[in-house]
C-alpha positions as CSV (number, residue, x, y, z in Angstrom):
1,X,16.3,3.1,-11.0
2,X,13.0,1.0,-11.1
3,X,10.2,2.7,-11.8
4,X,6.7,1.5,-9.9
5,X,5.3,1.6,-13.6
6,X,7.5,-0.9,-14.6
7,X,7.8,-3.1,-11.7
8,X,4.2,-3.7,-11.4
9,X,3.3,-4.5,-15.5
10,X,5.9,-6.7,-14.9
11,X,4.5,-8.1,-11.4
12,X,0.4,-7.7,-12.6
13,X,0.2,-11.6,-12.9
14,X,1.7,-12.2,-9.4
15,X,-0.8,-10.7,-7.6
16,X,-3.4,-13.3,-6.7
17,X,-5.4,-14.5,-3.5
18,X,-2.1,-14.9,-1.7
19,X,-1.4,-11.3,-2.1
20,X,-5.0,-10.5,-0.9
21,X,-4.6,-12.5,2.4
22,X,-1.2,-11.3,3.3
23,X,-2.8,-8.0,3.1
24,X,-6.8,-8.7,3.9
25,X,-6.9,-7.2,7.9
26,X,-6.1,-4.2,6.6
27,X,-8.5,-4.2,3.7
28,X,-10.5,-4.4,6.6
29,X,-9.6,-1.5,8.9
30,X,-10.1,0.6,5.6
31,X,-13.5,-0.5,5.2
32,X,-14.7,-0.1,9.0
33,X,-13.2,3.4,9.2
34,X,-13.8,4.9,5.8
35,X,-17.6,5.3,7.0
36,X,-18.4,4.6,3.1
37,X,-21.9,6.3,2.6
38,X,-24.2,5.5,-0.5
39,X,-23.5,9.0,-1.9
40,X,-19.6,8.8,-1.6
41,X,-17.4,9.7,-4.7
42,X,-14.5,7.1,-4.0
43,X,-10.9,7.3,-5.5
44,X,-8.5,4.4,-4.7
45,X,-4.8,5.5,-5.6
46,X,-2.8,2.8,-6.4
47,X,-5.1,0.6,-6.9
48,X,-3.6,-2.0,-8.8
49,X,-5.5,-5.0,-9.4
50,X,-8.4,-3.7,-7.9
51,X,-9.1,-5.0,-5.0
52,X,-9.1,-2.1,-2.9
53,X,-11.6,-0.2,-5.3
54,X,-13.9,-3.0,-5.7
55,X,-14.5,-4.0,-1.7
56,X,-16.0,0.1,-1.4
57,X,-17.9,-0.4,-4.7
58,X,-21.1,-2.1,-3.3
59,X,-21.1,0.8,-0.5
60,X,-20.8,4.1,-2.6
61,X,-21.8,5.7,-5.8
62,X,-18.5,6.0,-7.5
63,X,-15.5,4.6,-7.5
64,X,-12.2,5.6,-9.5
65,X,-9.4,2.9,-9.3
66,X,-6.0,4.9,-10.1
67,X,-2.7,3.6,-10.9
68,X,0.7,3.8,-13.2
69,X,0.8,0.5,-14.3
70,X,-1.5,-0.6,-17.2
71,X,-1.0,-4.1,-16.4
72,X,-2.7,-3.8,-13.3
73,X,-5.5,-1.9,-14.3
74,X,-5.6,-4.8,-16.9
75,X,-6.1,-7.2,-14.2
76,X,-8.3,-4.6,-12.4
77,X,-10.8,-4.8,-15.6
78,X,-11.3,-8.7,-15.6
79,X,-11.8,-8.4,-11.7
80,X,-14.4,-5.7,-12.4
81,X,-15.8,-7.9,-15.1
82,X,-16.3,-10.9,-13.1
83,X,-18.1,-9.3,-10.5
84,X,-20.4,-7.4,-12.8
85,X,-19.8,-3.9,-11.0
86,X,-20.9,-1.1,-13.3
87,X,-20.3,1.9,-10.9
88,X,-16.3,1.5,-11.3
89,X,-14.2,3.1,-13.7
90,X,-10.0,3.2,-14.0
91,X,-7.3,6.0,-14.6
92,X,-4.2,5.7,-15.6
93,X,-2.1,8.0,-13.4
94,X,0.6,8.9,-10.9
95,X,0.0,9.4,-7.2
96,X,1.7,12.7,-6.9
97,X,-0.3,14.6,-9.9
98,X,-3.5,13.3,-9.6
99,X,-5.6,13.9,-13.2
100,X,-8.9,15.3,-11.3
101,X,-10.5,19.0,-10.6
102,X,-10.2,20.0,-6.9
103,X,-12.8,19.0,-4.8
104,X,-13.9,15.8,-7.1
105,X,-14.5,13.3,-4.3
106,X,-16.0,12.8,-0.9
107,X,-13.2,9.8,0.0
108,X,-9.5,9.0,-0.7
109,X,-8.3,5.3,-0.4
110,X,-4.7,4.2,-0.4
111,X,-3.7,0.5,0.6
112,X,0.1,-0.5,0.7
113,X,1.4,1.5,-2.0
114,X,3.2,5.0,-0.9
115,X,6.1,3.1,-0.2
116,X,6.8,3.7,-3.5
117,X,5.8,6.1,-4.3
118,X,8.6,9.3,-5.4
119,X,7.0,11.8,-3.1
120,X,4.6,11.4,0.1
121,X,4.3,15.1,0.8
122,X,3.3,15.6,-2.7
123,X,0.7,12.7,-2.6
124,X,-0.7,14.0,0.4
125,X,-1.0,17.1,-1.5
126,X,-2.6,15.9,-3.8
127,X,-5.5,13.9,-2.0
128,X,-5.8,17.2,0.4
129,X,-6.6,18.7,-3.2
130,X,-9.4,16.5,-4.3
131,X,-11.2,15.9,-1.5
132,X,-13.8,17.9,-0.6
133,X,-14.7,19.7,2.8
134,X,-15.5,17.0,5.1
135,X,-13.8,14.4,3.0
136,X,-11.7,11.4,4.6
137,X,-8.6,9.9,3.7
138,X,-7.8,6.1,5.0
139,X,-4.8,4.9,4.1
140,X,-2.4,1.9,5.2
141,X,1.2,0.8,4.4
142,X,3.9,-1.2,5.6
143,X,5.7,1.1,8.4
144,X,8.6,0.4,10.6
145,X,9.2,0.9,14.1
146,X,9.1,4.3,15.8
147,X,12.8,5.6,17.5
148,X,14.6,2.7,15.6
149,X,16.8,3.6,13.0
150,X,19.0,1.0,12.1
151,X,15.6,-1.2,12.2
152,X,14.2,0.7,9.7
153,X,17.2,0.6,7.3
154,X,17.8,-2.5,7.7
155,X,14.0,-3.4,6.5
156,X,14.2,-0.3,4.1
157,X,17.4,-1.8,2.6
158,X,15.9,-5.4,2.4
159,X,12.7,-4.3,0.3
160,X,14.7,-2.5,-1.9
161,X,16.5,-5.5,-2.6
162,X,13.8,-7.7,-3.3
163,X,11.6,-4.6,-5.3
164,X,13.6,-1.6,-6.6
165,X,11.1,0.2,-7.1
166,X,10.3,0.6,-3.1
167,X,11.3,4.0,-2.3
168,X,11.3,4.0,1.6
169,X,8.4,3.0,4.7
170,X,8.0,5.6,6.8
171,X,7.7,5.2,10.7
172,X,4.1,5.9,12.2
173,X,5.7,9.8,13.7
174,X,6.8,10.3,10.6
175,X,3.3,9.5,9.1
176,X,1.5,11.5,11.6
177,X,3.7,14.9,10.6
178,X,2.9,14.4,6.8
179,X,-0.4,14.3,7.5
180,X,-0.7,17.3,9.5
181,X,1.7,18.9,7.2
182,X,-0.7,18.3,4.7
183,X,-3.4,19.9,6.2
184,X,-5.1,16.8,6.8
185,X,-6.7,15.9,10.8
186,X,-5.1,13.0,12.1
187,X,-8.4,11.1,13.2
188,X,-7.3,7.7,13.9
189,X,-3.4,6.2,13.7
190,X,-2.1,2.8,14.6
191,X,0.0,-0.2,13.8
192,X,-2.8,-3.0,14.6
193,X,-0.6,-6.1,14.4
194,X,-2.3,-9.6,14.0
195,X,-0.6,-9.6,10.2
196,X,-0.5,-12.6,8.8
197,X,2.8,-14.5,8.3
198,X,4.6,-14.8,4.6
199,X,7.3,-16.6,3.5
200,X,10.2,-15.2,2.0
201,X,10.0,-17.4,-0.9
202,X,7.1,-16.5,-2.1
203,X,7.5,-12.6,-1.0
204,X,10.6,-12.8,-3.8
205,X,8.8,-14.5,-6.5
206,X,5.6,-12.0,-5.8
207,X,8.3,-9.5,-6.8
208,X,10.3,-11.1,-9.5
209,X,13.4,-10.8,-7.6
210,X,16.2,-11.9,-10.1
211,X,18.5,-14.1,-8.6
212,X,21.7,-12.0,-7.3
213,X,19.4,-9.9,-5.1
214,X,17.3,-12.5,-4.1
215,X,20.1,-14.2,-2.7
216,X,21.2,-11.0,-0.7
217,X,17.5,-10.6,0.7
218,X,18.4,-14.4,1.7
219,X,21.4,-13.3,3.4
220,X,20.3,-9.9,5.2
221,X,17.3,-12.4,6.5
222,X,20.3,-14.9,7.7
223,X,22.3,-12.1,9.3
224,X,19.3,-10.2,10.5
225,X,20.3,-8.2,13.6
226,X,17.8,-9.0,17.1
227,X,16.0,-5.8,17.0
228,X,15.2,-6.6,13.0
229,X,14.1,-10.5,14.4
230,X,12.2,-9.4,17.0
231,X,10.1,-6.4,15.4
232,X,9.3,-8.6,12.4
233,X,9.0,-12.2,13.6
234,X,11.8,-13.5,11.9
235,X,11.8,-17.7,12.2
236,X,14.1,-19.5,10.2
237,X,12.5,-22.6,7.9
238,X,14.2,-25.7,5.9
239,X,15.7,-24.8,2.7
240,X,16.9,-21.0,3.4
241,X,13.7,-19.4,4.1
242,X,11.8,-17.5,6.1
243,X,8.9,-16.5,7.9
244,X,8.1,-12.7,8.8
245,X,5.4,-10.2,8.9
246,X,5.8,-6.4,7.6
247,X,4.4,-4.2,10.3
248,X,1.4,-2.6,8.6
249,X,0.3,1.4,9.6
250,X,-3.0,2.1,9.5
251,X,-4.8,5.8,9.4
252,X,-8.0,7.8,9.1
253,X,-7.7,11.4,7.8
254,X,-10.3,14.1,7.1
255,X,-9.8,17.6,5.6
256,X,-11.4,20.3,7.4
């Protein structure tokens, strides 16, 4: 099995202004809900190349980009560089045993990443631990459709096709229970739509997909079933690919 450590040093030079637009509205959403307050301690979890961390910079006091993959945090450095912000630093670190006291920071940031990660409850855990009273969580991720099971494997099976390390998206119920489970209020919860469309093609080589499974992505895209076509606005193009959007969750959290 893949490890999100290794797929992402090996995928830290793929991950570029195209990345960044596929996944810029809900940047966004983070942003407008988060509140961010000039006295905010931030961490981004899974940060990878920093973009999440470096959009609340300007906003807050601190900011901690965390991730597993030094590669990324690499990348993360030169961003941080060219922008000349001094009030960011960078962890190496898992999701699910995050290396800080309880208590540490006033807002938790997670964009497109607990897909893969090995544990959500555990995460969730965790950023209930180091948040403080009052503190928010915003998070978004790809999601799949509510009361739709086959759609959700069928998507859950493609992604981890194309990126072995994907573990599995969870459907917005399913998001909503693991945040109250968590001891986390649900504040705000949606699936916004208005993503903007990628192309298979460049989804695979974003991912390094080797050949074999790239050709059974290909193929699950080909014999994709109506429910999958419809819910992710399948079109076919010229030269066996694709266009489609990833329905993205989006959520604002705060501990009590």
């Amino acid at each position: 099995m893949t490890t999100a450590k290794e797929q992402f040093d090996r995928q830290a030079s793929h991950y570029n202004a195209q990345w960044n637009a596929w996944t810029e509205s809900s940047l966004q959403w983070l942003l407008t809900h988060a509140a961010a307050q000039p006295a905010d301690d931030v961490l981004d979890v899974a940060t990878g190349t920093g973009f999440t961390a470096l959009a609340f910079a300007p906003l807050v006091r601190t900011v901690v980009g965390l991730d597993v993959s030094t590669g990324m945090l690499a990348r993360a450095r030169q961003h941080q560089a060219a922008l000349g912000l001094t009030n960011v630093s960078w962890q190496e670190g898992a999701a699910e045993a995050l290396p800080f006291a309880a208590g540490t920071f006033s807002l938790v940031s997670c964009r497109i990443a607990p897909h893969h990660f090995e544990s959500v409850p555990q995460f969730l855990a965790e950023v209930t631990r180091v948040l403080r009273p009052g503190g928010r969580f915003v998070l978004a991720d790809t999601t799949v459709p509510d009361h739709d099971p086959a759609t959700a494997d069928w998507q859950n099976g493609v992604e981890a096709l194309r990126d072995p390390s994907h573990r599995r998206n969870l459907a917005p119920r399913q998001w909503r229970q693991a945040l109250t489970t968590a001891g986390l209020t649900v504040a705000a919860l949606d699936v916004p739509g208005g993503e903007v469309p990628m192309q298979l093609h460049d989804w695979l080589e974003k991912a390094g997909t080797a050949p074999e499974p790239a050709a059974a992505v290909r193929a699950a895209f080909a014999q994709a079933p109506a429910a999958a076509r419809a819910a992710f606005q399948i079109q076919a193009l010229p030269a066996d690919d694709y266009t489609f959007i990833w329905q993205r969750l989006v959520a604002l959290a705060t501990r009590s």
